[in-house]
VEXKOL-467512 format. One record per residue: residue in one letter; x, z, y of N, C-alpha, C in turn. Coordinates in steps of 0.2 Angstrom, whole numbers, padded with zeros to 4 digits, always signed. Atoms other than C-alpha are relative to their C-alpha. Example, Ala and Ser with C-alpha at 12.3 -4.5 7.8 and 13.67 -1.06 7.14 Angstrom:
A+0004+0000-0006+0062+0039-0022+0004+0000+0006;S-0004-0001-0006+0068+0036-0005-0004+0003+0005;
***
This chain:
X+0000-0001-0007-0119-0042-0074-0007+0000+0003;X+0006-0002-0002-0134-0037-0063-0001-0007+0004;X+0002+0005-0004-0143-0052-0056+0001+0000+0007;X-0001-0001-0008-0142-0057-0038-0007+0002+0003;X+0003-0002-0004-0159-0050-0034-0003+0007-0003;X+0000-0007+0000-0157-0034-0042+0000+0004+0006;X+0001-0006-0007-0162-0017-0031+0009-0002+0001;X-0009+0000-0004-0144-0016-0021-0003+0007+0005;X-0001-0007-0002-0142+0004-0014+0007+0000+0001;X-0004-0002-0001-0127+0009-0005+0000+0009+0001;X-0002-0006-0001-0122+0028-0006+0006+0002+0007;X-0006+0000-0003-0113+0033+0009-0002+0006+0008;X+0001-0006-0007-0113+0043+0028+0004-0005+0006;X+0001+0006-0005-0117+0034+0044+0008+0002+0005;X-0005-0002-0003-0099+0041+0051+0005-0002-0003;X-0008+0003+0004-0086+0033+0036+0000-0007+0002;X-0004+0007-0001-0077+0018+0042+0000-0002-0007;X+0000+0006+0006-0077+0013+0023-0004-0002-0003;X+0005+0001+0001-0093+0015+0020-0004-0008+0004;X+0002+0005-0005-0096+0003+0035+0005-0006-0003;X-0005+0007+0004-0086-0012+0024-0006-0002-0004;X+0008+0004+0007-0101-0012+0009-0005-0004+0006;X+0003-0001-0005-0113-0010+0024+0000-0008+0005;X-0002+0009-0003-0104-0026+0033-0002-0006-0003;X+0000+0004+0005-0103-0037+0019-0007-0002-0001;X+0008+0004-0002-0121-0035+0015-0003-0001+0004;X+0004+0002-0005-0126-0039+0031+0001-0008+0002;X+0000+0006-0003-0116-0054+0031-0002-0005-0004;X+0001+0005+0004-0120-0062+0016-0011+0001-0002;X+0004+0001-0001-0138-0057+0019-0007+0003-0005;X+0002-0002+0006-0143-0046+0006-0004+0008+0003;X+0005-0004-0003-0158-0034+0007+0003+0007-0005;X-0002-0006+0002-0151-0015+0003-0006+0006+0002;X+0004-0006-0004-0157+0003+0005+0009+0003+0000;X-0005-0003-0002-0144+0014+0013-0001+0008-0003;X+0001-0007+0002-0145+0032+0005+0004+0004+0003;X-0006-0002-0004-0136+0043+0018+0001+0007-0005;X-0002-0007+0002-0126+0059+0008+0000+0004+0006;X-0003-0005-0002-0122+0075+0015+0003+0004+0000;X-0006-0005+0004-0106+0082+0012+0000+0004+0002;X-0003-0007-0003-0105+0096+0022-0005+0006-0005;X+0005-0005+0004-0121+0104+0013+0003-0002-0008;X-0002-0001+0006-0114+0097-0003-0001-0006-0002;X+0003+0006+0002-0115+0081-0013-0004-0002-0005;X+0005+0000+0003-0128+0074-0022-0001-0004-0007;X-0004+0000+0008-0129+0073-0042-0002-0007+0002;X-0003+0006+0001-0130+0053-0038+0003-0001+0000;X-0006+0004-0002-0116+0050-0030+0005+0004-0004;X-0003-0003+0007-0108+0062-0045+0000-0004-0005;X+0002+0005+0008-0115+0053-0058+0003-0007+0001;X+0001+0007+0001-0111+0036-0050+0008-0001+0002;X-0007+0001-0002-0092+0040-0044+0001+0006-0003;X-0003-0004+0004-0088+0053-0059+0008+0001+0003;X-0005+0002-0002-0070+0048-0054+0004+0003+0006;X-0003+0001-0006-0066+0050-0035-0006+0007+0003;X+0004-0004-0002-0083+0059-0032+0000-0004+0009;X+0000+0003-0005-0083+0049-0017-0003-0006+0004;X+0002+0005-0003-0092+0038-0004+0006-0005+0004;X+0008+0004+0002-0096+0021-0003+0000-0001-0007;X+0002+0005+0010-0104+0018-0022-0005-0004+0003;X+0005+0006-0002-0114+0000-0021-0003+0002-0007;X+0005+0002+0007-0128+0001-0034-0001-0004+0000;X+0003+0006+0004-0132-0015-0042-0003-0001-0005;X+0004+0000+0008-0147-0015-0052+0004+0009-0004;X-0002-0004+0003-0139-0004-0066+0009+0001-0001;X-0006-0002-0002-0121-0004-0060+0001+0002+0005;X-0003-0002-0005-0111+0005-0050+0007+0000+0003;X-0007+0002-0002-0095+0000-0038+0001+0004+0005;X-0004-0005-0004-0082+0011-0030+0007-0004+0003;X-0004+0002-0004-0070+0011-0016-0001-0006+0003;X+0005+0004-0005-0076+0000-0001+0006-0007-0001;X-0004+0007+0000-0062-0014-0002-0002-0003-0008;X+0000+0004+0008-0065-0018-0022-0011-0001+0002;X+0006+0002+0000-0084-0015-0016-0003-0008+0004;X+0001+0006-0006-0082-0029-0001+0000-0007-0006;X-0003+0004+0006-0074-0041-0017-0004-0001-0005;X+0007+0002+0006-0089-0039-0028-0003-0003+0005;X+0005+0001-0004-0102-0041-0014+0003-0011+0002;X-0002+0007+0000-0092-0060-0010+0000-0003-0007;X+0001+0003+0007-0092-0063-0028-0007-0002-0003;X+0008+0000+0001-0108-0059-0032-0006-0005+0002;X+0005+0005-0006-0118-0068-0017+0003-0005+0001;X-0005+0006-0001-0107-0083-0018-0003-0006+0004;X+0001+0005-0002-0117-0094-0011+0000+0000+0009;X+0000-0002-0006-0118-0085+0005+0007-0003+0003;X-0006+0002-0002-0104-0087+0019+0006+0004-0005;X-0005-0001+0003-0087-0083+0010+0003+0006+0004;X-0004-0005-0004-0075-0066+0016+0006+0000+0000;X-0006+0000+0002-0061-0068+0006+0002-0007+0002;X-0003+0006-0003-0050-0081+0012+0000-0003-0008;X+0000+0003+0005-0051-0096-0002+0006-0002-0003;X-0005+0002+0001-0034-0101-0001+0005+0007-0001;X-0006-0005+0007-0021-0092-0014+0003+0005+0008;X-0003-0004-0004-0008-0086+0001-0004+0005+0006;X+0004-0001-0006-0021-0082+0016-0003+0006-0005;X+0006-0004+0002-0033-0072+0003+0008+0006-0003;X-0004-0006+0000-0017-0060-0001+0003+0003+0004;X-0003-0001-0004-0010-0059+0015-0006+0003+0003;X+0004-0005-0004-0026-0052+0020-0002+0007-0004;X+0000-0006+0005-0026-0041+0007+0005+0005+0000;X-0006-0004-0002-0009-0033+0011-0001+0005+0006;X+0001-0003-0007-0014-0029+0030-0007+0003-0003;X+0007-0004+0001-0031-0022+0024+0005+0007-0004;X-0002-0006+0001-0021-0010+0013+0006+0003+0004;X-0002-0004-0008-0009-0006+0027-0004+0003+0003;X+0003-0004-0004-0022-0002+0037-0003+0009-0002;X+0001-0006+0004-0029+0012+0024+0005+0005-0001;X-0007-0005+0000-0010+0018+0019+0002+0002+0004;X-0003+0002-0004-0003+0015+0034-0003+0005+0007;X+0003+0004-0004-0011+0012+0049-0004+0008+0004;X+0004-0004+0001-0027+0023+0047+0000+0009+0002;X-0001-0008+0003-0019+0042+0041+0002-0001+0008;X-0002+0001-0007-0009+0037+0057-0005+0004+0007;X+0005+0000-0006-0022+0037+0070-0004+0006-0002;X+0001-0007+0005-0031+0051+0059+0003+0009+0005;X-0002-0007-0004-0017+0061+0065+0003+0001+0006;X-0001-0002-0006-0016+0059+0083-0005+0004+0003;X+0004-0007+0000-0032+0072+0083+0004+0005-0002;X+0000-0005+0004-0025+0084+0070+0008+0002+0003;X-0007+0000-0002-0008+0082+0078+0001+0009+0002;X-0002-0007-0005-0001+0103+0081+0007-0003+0004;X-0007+0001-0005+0011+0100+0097+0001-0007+0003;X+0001+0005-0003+0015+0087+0107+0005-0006-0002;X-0002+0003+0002+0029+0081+0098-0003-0005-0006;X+0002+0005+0006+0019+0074+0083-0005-0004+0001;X+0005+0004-0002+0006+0069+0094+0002-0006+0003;X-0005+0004-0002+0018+0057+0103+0001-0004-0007;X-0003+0000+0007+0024+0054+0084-0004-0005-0004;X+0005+0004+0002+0007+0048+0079-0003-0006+0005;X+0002+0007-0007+0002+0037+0095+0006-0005-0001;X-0005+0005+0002+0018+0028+0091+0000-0004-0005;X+0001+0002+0006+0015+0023+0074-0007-0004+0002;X+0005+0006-0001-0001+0016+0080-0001-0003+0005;X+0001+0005-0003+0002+0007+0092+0006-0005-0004;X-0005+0006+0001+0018-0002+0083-0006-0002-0005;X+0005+0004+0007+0004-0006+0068-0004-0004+0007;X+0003+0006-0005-0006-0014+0084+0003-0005+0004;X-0005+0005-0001+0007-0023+0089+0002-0007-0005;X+0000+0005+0006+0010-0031+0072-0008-0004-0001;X+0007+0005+0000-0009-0035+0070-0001-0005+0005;X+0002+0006-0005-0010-0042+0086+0003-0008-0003;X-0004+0005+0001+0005-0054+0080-0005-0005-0005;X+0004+0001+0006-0005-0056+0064-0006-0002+0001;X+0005+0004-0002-0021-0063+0071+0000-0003+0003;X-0001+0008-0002-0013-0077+0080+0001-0004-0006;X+0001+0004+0006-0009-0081+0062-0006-0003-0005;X+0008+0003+0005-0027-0079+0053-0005-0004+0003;X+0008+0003-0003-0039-0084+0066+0002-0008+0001;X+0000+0007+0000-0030-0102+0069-0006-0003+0006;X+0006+0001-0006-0040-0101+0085-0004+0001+0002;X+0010-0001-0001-0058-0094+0081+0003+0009+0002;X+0001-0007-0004-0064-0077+0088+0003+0003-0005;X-0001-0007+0007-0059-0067+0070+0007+0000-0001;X-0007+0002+0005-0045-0065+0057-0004-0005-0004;X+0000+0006+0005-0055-0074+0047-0003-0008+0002;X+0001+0005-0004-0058-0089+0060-0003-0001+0002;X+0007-0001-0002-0074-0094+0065-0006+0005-0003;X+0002-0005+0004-0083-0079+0056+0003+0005-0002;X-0003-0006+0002-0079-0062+0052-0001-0001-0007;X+0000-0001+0009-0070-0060+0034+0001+0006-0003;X+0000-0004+0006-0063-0049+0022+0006+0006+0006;X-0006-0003-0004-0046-0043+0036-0005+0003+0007;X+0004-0003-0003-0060-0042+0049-0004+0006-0001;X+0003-0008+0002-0071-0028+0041+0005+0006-0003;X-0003-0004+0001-0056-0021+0034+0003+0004+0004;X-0002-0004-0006-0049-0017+0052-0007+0003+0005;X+0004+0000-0005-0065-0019+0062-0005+0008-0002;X+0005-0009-0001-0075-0001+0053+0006+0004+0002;X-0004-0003-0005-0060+0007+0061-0001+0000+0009;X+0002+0000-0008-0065+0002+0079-0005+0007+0004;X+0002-0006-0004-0077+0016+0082+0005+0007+0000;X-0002-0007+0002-0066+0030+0075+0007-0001+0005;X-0005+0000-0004-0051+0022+0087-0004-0001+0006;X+0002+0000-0004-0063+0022+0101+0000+0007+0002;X+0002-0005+0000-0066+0041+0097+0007+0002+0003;X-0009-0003+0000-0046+0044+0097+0003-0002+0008;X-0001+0001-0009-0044+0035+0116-0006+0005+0005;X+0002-0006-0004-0056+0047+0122+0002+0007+0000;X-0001-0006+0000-0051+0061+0116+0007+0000+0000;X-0008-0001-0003-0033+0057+0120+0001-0002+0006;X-0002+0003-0010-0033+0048+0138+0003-0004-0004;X-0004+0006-0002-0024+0033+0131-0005-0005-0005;X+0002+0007+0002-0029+0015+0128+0003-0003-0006;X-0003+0003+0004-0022+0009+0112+0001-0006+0001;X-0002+0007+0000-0030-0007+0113+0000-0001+0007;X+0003+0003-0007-0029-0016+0129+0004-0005+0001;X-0003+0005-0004-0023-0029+0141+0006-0003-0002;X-0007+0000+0001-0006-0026+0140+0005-0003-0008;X+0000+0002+0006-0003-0026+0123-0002-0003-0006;X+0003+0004+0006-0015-0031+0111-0007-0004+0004;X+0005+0004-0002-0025-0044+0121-0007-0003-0002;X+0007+0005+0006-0032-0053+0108-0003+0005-0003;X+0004-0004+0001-0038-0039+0100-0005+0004+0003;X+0004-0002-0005-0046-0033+0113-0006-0004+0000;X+0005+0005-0001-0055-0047+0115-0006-0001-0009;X+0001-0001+0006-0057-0046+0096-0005+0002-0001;X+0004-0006+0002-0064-0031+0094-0006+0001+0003;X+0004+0002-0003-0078-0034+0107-0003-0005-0003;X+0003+0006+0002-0083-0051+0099-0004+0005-0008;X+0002-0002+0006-0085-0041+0081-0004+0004+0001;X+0004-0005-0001-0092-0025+0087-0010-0004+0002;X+0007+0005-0004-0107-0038+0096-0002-0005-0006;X+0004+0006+0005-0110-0047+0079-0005+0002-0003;X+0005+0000+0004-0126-0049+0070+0001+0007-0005;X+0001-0003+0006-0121-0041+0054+0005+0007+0002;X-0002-0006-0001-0110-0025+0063-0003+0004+0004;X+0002-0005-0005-0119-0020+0079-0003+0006-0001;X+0006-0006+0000-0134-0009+0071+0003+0005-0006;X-0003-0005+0003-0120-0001+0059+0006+0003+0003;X-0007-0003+0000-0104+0004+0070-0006+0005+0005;X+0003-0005-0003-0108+0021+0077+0003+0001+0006;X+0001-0003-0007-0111+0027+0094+0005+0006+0000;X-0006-0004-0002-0095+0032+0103-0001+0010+0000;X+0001-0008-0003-0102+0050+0110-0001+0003-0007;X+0001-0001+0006-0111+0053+0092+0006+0002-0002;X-0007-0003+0002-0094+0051+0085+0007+0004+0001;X-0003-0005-0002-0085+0059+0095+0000+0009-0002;X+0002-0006+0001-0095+0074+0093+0002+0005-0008;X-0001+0003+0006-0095+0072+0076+0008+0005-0002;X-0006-0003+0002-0077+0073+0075+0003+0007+0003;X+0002-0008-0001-0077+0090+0085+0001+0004-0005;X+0003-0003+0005-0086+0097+0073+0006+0002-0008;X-0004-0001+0008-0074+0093+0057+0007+0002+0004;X-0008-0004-0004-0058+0097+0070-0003+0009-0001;X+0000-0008-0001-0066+0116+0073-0001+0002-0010;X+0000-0002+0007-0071+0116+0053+0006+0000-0004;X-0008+0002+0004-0053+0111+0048+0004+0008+0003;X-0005-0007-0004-0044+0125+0060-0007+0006-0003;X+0003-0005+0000-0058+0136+0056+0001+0002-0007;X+0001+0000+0006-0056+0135+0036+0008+0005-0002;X-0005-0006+0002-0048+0152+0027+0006-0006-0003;X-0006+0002+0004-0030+0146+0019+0000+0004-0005;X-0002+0002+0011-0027+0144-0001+0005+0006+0000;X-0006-0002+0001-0016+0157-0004+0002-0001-0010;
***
């Protein structure tokens, strides 16, 4: 295993929500990185090849001379590793799987969901997909009167493991109420989230990595006109 003050490089692109998980992590347990941005649209770069043979895919955590994939298993090294730092995973057997469930909800689930209330063709699906996320935010809401136990987080008084897994979704669910006129989160129904998502977005170890609404939005444009624009597979 790579020391704890082995170089630490993340591979990634300042627009991937799960790139923004490594990204979190190290910022909360306070570990000095370099950020190496890809460019997938010009092409990927023989690192991030060589170091996700596999998936070929961001985020990869360099460690010294290992490399770790997929941003949830990367989140679970990063608390292991620095252990001394604050902790992410909840300590306790049932609470550390129960956040582990709704994290992968959010990825299986939740995520493609909201995804495809841009890509929606028509309005029936589009309907179709807004529905779907908002009952997932209705459940979460329910669900974070259960983990925070009263503090600002899921994970209590401090952002944990269920907070980063939901919380690099806030910018890309901010882009989606723009660009569709509705409110997911708010007042009405997910209150405490609302409030949630404000406290996290304003913390130390996330503010100078969630991206800038307008940025992303444009952002997503961009990959909307490149998706319709691309010849079809016959």
């Amino acid at each position: 295993m790579a020391s704890n003050d082995a170089e630490v490089k993340v591979l990634g692109t300042w627009s991937s929500p799960f790139v923004m998980r490594a990204r979190i992590a190290l910022n909360i347990k306070s570990v000095n990185h370099e950020f190496l941005q890809e460019r997938l649209w010009e092409g990927k770069s023989q690192l991030l090849l060589n170091s996700n043979p596999v998936h070929k895919k961001v985020p990869v955590l360099i460690h010294g001379h290992h490399t770790i994939c997929e941003s949830l298993i990367i989140v679970q090294y990063i608390d292991e590793v620095w252990s001394s730092a604050p902790s992410i995973l909840p300590s306790e057997p049932h609470e550390r799987a129960t956040a582990r469930f709704w994290a992968a909800y959010l990825d299986d689930k939740w995520f493609p969901s909201m995804r495809a209330i841009g890509m929606a063709e028509g309005e029936d699906a589009r309907r179709a997909a807004i529905g779907q996320v908002e009952e997932g935010l209705v459940l979460l809401e329910e669900e974070f009167g259960e983990c925070s136990k009263g503090g600002p987080f899921f994970g209590g008084d401090r952002i944990g493991y269920l907070d980063i897994a939901f919380g690099c979704f806030l910018g890309w669910l901010r882009v989606t109420e723009k660009m569709s006129g509705i409110r997911l989160l708010n007042e009405t129904n997910t209150p405490r989230l609302l409030k949630w998502a404000h406290g996290f977005c304003s913390d130390d170890a996330v503010k100078d990595v969630m991206p800038e609404t307008e940025k992303l939005a444009e952002f997503a444009k961009m990959i909307k006109g490149r998706v319709k624009g691309a010849t079809p597979r016959t």
